[in-house]
C-alpha positions as MATLAB code, in Angstrom:
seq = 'XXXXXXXXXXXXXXXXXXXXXXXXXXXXXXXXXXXXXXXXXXXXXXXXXXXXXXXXXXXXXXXXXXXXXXXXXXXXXXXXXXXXXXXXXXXXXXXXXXXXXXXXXXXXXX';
ca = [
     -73.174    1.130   81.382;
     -73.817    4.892   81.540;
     -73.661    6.973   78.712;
     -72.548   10.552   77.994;
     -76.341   11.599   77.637;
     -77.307    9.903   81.268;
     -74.367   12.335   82.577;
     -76.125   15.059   81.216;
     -78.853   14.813   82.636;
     -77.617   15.020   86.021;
     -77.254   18.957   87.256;
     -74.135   19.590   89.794;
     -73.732   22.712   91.330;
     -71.393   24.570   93.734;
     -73.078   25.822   96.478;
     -71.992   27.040   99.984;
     -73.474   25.299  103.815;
     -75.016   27.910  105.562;
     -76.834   26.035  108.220;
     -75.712   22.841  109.830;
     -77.517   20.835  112.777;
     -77.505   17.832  114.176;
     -80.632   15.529  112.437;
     -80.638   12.576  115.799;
     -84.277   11.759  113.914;
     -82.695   10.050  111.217;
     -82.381    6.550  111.202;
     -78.625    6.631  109.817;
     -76.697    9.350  111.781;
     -76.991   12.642  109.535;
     -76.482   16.003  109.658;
     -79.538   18.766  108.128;
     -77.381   20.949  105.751;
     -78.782   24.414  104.203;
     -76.774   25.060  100.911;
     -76.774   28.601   99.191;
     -76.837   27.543   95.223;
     -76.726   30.998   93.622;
     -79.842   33.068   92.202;
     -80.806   30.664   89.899;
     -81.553   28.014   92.096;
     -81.149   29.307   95.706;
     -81.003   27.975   98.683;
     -81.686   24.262   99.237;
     -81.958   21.253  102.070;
     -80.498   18.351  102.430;
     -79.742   15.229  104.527;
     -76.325   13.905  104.770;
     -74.641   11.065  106.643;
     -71.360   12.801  107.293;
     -70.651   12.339  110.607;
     -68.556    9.834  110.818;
     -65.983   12.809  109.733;
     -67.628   16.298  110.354;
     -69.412   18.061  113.161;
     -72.444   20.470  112.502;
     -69.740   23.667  113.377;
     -66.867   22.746  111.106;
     -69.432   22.783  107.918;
     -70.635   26.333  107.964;
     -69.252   28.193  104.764;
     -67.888   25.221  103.185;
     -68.305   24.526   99.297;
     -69.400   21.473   98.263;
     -70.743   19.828   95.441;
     -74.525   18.272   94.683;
     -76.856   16.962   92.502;
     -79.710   19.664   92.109;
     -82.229   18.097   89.792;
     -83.393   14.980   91.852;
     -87.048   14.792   93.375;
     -87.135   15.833   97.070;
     -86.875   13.141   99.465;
     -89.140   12.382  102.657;
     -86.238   11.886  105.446;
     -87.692   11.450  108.782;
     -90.323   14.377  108.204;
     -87.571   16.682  106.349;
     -87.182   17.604  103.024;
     -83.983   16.690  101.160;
     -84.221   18.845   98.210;
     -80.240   17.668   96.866;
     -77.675   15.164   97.120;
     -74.406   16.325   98.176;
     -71.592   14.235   96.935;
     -68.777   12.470   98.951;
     -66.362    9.976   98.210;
     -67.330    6.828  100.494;
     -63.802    4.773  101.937;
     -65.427    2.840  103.910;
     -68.542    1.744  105.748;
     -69.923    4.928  107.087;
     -67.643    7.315  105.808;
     -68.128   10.035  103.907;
     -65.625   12.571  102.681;
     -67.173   15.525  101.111;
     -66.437   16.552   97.472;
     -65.296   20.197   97.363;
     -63.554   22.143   94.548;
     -60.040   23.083   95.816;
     -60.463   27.099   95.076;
     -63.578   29.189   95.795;
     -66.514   29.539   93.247;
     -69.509   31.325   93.105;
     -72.560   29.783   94.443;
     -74.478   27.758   91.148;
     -71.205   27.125   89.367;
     -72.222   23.778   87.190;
     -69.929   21.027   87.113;
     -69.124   18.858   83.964;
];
């Protein structure tokens, strides 16, 4: 079991998709995701397989939420600097965890 201080450790931000393109190098089907995370920690990669449920288009200027604090990951030559989060209802399907009114960019989540 996890405790309170494991939690804690983890660092989830808001942050807003800038960028969005296809990523056909991957060896699961993923889309290459630029995230704005505020002045403190700025903007940031990352490698998602969301698209079962979203096209490249339909993500630009959508919050969602990631884990900042991780160690960069080697994807298929690219650099996943953060782990966006997504509820998972089935096999290859990802539905992307968003807060339900705008924040700014860096807002932590607890």
């Amino acid at each position: 079991m996890a405790n309170i201080e494991d939690f804690l450790k983890l660092d989830l931000r808001v942050g807003t998709i800038l960028d969005a393109k296809p990523f056909p190098e991957a060896k699961k089907p993923a889309i290459k995701l630029e995230v704005d995370f505020g002045e403190e920690i700025g903007v940031k990669q990352s490698s998602a397989q969301i698209t079962h449920r979203y096209e490249p288009t339909e993500l630009l200027n959508r919050q969602v939420v990631a884990v900042v604090n991780f160690p960069p990951m080697r994807i298929a030559g690219f650099k996943s600097e953060v782990l966006v989060l997504g509820g998972v209802p089935g096999e290859g399907d990802v539905v992307l965890v968003q807060p339900d009114e705008k924040l700014p960019n860096g807002t932590k989540i607890s």
